[in-house]
C-alpha positions as CSV (number, residue, x, y, z in Angstrom):
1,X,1.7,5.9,-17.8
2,X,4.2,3.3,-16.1
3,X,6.4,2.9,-18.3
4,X,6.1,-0.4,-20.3
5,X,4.9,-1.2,-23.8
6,X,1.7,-2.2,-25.3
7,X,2.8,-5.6,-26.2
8,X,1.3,-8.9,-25.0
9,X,3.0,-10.4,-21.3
10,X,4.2,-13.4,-20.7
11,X,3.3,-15.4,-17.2
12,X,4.2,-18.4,-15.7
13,X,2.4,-19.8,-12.4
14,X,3.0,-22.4,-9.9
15,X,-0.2,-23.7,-7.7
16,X,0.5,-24.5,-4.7
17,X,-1.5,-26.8,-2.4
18,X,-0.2,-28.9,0.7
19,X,1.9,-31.6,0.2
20,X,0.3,-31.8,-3.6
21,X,2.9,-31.7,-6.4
22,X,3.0,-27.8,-7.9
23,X,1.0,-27.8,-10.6
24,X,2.6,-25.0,-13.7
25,X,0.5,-22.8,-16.4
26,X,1.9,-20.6,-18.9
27,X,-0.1,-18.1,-20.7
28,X,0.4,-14.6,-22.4
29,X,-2.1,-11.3,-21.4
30,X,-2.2,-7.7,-22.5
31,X,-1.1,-5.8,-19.9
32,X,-3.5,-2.6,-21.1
33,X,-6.5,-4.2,-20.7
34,X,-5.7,-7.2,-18.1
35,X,-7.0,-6.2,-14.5
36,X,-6.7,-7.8,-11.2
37,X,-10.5,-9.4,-11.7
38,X,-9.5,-10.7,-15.4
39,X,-6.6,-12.4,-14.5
40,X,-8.1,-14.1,-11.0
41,X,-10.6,-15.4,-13.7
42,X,-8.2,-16.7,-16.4
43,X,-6.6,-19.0,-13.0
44,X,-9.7,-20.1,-11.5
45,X,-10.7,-21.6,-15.6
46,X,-6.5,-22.6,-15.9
47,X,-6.2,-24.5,-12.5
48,X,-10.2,-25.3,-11.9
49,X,-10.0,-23.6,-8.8
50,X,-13.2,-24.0,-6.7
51,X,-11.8,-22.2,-3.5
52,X,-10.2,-19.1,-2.4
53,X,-6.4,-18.5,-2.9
54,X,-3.8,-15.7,-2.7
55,X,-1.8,-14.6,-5.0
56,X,2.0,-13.5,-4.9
57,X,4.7,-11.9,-7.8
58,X,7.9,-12.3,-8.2
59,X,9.9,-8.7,-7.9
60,X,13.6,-7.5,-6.6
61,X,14.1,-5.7,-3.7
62,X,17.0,-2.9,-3.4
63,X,19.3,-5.4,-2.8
64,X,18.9,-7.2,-5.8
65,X,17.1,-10.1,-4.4
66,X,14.5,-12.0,-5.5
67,X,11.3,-11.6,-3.4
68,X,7.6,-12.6,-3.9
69,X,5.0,-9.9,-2.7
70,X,1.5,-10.3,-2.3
71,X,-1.0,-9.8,-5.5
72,X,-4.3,-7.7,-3.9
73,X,-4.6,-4.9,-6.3
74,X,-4.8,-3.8,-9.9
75,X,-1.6,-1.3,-8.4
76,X,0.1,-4.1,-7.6
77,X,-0.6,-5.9,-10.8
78,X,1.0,-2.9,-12.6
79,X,4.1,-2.7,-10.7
80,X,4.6,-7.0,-11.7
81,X,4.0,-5.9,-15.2
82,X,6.7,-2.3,-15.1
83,X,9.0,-5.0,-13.0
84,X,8.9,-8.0,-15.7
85,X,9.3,-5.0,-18.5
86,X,12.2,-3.5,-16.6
87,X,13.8,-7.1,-16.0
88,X,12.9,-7.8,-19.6
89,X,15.0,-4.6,-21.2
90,X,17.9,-5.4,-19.1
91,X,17.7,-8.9,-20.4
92,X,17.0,-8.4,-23.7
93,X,14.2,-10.8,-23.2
94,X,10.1,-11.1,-23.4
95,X,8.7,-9.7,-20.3
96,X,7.5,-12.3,-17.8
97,X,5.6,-12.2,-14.7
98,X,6.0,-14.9,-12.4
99,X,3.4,-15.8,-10.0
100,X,1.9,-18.3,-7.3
101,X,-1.3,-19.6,-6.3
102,X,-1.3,-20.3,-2.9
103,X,-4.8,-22.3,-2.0
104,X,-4.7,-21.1,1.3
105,X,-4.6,-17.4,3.2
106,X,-1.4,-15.9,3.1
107,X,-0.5,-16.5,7.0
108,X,-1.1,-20.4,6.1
109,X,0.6,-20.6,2.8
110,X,3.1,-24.3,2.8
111,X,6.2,-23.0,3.4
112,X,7.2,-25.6,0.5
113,X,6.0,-23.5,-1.9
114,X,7.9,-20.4,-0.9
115,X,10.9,-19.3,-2.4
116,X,13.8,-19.7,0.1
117,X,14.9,-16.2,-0.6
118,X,11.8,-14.8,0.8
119,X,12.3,-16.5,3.9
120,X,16.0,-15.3,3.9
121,X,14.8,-11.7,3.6
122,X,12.0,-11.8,6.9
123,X,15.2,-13.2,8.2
124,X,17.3,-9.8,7.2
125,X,14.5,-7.5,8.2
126,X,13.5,-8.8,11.8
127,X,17.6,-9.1,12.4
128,X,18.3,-5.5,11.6
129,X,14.7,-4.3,13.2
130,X,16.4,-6.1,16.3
131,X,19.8,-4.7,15.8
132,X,18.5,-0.9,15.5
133,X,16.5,-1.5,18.6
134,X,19.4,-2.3,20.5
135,X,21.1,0.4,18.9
136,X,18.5,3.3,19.9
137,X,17.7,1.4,23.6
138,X,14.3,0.9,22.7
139,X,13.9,-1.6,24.7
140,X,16.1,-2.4,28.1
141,X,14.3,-6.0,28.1
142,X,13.2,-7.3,24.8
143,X,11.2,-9.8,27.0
144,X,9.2,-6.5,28.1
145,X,6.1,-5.0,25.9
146,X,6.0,-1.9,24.3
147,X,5.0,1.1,26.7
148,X,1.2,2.0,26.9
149,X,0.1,4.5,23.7
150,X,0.4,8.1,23.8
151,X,-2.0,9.6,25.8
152,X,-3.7,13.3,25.2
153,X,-2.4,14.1,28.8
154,X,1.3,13.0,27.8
155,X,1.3,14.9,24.5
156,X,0.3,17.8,25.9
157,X,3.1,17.7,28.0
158,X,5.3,18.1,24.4
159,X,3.7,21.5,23.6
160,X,4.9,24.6,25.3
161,X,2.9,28.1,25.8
162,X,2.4,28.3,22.4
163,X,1.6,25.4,21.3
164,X,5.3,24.3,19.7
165,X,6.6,21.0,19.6
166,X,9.6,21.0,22.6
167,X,11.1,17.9,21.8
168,X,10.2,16.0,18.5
169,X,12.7,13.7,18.5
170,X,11.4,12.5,21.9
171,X,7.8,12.2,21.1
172,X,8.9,10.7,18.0
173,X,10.3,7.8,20.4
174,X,7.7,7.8,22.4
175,X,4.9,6.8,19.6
176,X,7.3,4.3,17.9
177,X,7.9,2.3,21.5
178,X,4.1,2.4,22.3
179,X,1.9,3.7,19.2
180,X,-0.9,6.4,19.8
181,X,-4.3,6.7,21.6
182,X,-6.9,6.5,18.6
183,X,-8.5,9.5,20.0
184,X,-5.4,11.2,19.2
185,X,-4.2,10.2,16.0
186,X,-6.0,12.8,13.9
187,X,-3.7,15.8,15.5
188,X,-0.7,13.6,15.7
189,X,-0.2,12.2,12.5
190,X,0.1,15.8,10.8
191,X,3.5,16.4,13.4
192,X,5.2,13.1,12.2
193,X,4.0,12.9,8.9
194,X,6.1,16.4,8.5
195,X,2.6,17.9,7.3
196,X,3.4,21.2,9.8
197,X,6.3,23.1,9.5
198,X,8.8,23.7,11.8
199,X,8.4,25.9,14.6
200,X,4.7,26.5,14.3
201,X,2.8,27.7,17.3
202,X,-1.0,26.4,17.5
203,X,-2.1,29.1,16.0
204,X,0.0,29.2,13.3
205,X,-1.2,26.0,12.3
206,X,-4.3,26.3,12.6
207,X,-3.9,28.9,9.9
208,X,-2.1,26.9,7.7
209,X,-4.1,23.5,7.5
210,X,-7.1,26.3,6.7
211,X,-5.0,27.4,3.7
212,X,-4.0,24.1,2.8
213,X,-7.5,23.0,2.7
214,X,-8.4,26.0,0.3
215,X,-5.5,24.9,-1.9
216,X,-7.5,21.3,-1.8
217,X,-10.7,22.6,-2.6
218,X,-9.5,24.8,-5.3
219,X,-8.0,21.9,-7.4
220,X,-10.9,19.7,-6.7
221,X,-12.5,22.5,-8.1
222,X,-10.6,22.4,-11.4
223,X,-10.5,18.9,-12.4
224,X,-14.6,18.7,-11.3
225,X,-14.8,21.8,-13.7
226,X,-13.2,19.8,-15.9
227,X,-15.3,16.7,-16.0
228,X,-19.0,19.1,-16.3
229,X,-17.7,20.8,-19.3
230,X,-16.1,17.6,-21.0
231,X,-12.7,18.6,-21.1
232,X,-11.0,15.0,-19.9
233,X,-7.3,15.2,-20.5
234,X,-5.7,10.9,-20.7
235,X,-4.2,12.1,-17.1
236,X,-7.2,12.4,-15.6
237,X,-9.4,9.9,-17.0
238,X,-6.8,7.5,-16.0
239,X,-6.7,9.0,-12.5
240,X,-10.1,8.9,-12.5
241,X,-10.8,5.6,-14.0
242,X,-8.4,4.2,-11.6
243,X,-9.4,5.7,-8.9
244,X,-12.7,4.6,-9.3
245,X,-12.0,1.0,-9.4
246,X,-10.2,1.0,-6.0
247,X,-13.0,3.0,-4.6
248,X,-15.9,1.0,-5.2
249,X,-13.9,-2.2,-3.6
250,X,-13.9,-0.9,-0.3
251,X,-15.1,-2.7,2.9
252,X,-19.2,-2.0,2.6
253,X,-19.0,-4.6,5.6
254,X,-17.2,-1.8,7.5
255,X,-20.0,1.1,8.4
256,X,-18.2,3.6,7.2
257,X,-18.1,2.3,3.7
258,X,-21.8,0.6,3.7
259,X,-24.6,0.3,1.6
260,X,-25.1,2.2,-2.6
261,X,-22.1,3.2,-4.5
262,X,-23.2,6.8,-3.8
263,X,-22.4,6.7,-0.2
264,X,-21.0,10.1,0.7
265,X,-18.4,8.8,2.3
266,X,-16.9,6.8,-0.8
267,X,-17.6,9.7,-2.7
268,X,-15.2,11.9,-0.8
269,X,-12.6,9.9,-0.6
270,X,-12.9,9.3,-4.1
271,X,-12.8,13.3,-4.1
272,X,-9.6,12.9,-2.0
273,X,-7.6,10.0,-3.6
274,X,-8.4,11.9,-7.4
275,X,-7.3,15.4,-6.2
């Protein structure tokens, strides 16, 4: 599905902890059958870890710079693996993931232990974030806070007649320099996500999310149909079984989320994320 090969991975791991010397592992895995879950256990039993800890990859950004990302997911696991095969082919080496334990939360992690080319790219982003503010006029004062949100009043004041957008590129400005009232964000986002198209009165797109939501409902339909009469393709029980996984490790301290694994609630959005 991603790309790399069946065979066995290499990785090498640095444990970080204060002022403590690193400590180094090296061990191989099968990338088919090595989750998120597997591999946290195969470090706690390595470093006989009896506390929490983060954990961060080594991957390239577009500028061909070395960068460690945080490690939360099985996703992300998957793109280290892909980015150690890729690395690998252009090497003609063994793939290799490189990793750190941090014994602390990410927002505490020893700046000892990170590599100086992260730092070096914060530095790059926050200096160009700056230098396009200035550019745009975001901001007479950078001293000053961002404006108050977007209120239902003030976006009203956007629509015309009949219901079209009269300036997006201001209201685009608007939301970026202040964010959006939460009460709002439901109708908003489908305007800067790009999810209407142009020129749409109200009606018009009231219309249209109604057919988009048929569209939905018809290939939930299929793949459902699917599943009842046992006709699972390897795309969608990998979708599926993937899926799944995420699902089930949402927040059940949140209320949303709370409670059996046959909330309704994590069932639709397992629904949503599989369609």
């Amino acid at each position: 599905m991603f790309g790399y090969s069946k065979e066995a991975v290499r990785v090498k791991v640095k444990k970080c902890e204060g002022k403590l010397q690193p400590e180094l592992r090296k061990f191989s895995v099968d990338p088919q059958i090595t989750s998120l879950e597997v591999l946290q256990s195969i470090l706690i039993k390595a470093f006989d870890i009896k506390s929490d800890f983060t954990l961060s990859y080594r991957t390239v950004d577009d500028y061909g710079l070395e960068v460690y990302l945080p490690l939360l997911s099985d996703w992300d696991l998957d793109a280290a693996f892909l980015k150690a095969h890729n690395i690998a082919l252009t090497q003609w080496s063994v793939p290799c993931v490189l990793l750190i334990v941090y014994m602390k939360p990410f927002a505490e992690a020893s700046e000892d232990c990170v590599p100086p080319v992260l730092t070096s790219t914060s530095s790059m982003v926050e200096k160009t974030f700056n230098m396009v503010s200035r550019a745009l006029n975001l901001y007479e004062d950078p001293n000053t806070p961002p404006r108050p949100p977007l209120s239902d009043i003030e976006f009203r004041a956007f629509l015309d007649t009949v219901g079209q957008i009269t300036n997006t590129a201001k209201l685009r400005e608007v939301i970026y320099c202040g964010g959006i009232d939460p009460s709002l964000r439901k109708v908003v986002w489908k305007h800067i996500l790009n999810v209407y198209p142009d020129g749409m009165t109200g009606k018009e797109r009231m219309d249209y999310i109604k057919r988009k939501a048929n569209e939905y409902y018809g290939l939930r339909a299929r793949w459902k149909d699917c599943i009842q009469r046992g006709k699972v393709n390897a795309d969608l029980a990998y979708v599926t079984s993937m899926v799944r996984k995420d699902v089930l490790r949402t927040d059940r301290h949140h209320n949303f989320y709370a409670g059996s694994d046959d909330n309704q609630n994590i069932a639709s959005l397992f629904n949503i994320l599989t369609t």
